[in-house]
C-alpha positions as CSV (number, residue, x, y, z in Angstrom):
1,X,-33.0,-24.5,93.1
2,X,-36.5,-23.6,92.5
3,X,-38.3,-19.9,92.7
4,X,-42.0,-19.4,93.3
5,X,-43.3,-16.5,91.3
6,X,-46.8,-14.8,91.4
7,X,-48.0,-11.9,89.5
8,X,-51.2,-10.2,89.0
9,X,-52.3,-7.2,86.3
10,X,-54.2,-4.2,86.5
11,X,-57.7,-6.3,86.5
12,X,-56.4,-7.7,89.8
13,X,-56.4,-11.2,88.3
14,X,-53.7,-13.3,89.7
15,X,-51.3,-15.9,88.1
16,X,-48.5,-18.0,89.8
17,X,-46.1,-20.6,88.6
18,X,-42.8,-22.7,90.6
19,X,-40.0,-22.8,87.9
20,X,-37.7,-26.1,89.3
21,X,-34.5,-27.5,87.8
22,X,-32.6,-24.1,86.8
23,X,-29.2,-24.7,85.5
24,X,-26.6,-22.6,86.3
25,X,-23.4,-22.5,84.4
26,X,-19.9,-21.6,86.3
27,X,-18.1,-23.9,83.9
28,X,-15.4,-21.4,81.6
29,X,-14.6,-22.2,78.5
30,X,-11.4,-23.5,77.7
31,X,-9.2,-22.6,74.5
32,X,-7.0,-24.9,72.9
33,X,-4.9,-22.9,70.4
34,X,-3.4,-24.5,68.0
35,X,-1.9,-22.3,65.9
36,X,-0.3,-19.8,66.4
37,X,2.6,-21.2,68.2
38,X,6.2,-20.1,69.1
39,X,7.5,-19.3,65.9
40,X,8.6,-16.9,63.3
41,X,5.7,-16.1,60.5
42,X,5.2,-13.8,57.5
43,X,2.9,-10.7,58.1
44,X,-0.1,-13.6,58.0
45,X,-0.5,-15.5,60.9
46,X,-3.0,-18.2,61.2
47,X,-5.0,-18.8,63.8
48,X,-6.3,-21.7,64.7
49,X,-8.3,-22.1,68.0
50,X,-11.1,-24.7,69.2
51,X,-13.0,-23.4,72.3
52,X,-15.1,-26.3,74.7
53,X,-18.6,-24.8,73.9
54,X,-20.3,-22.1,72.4
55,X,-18.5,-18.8,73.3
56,X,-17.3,-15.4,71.7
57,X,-13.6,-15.1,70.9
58,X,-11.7,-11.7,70.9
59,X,-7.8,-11.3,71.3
60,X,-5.5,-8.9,72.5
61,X,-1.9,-7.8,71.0
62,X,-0.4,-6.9,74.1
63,X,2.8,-5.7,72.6
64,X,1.2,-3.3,70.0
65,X,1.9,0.4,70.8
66,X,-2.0,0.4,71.8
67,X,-3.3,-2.7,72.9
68,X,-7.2,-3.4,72.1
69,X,-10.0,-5.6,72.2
70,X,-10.3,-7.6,68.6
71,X,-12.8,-9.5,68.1
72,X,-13.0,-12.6,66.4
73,X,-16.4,-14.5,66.1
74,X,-19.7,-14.8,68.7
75,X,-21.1,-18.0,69.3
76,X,-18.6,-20.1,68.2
77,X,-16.5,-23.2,68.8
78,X,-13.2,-22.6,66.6
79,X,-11.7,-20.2,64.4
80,X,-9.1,-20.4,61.7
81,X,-8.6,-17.4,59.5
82,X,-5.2,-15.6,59.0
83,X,-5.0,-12.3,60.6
84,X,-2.4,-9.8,59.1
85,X,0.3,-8.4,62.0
86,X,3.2,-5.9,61.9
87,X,6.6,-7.0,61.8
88,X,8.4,-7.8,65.7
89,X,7.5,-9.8,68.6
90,X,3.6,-9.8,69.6
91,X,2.2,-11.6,72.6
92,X,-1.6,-12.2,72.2
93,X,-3.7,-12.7,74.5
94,X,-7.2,-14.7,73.6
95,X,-10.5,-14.3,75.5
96,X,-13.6,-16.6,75.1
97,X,-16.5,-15.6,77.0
98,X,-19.4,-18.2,77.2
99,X,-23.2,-17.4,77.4
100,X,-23.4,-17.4,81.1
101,X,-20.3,-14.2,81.1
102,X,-17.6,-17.3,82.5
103,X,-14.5,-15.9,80.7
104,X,-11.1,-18.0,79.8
105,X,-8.0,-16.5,78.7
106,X,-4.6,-18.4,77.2
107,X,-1.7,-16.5,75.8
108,X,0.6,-17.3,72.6
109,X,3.9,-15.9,71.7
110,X,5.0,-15.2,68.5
111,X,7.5,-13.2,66.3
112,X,6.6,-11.6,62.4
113,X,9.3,-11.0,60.3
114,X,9.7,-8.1,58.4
């Protein structure tokens, strides 16, 4: 793909440029969670999560009483931190979203005990 551009000011002075090799990205990310996984925990659950390139990371608890949008870190490649959960069954699911807006999702199951 290449794109021919030309552009002039208000002195009527007239400047053009081709711009060849653009890359375009379609590639999503994927996410490779490795922790948490289908288990019991204490109120801290770790998790541990390695994403294929650059991205941000949020995560939703899709069995709280009102599921929302966490965020976990832009521009990375992994995460591992605890994160501190209610007692009962939660089912999470994780979103990275690259540079070029391709978004992946993966879902983990887990159980806190009170």
């Amino acid at each position: 793909i290449s794109y021919y551009f030309k552009l002039n000011d208000k002195a009527n002075e007239f400047v053009s440029r081709t711009i060849t090799g653009v890359n375009i990205d379609s590639v999503v990310p994927s996410i490779e969670v490795l922790s948490p996984g289908n288990s019991a925990y204490g109120n801290k659950v770790r998790f541990d999560i390695s994403l294929s390139e650059e991205a941000s990371l949020s995560y939703i608890d899709n069995d709280a009483d009102h599921p929302r949008l966490t965020n976990l870190c832009r521009k990375c490649i992994s995460y591992n931190k605890d994160i501190n959960f209610d007692g009962g069954n939660h089912r999470i699911t994780f979103i990275a979203e690259d540079l070029a807006h391709n978004l992946a999702t993966t879902e983990a199951e887990f159980e806190v005990l009170d």
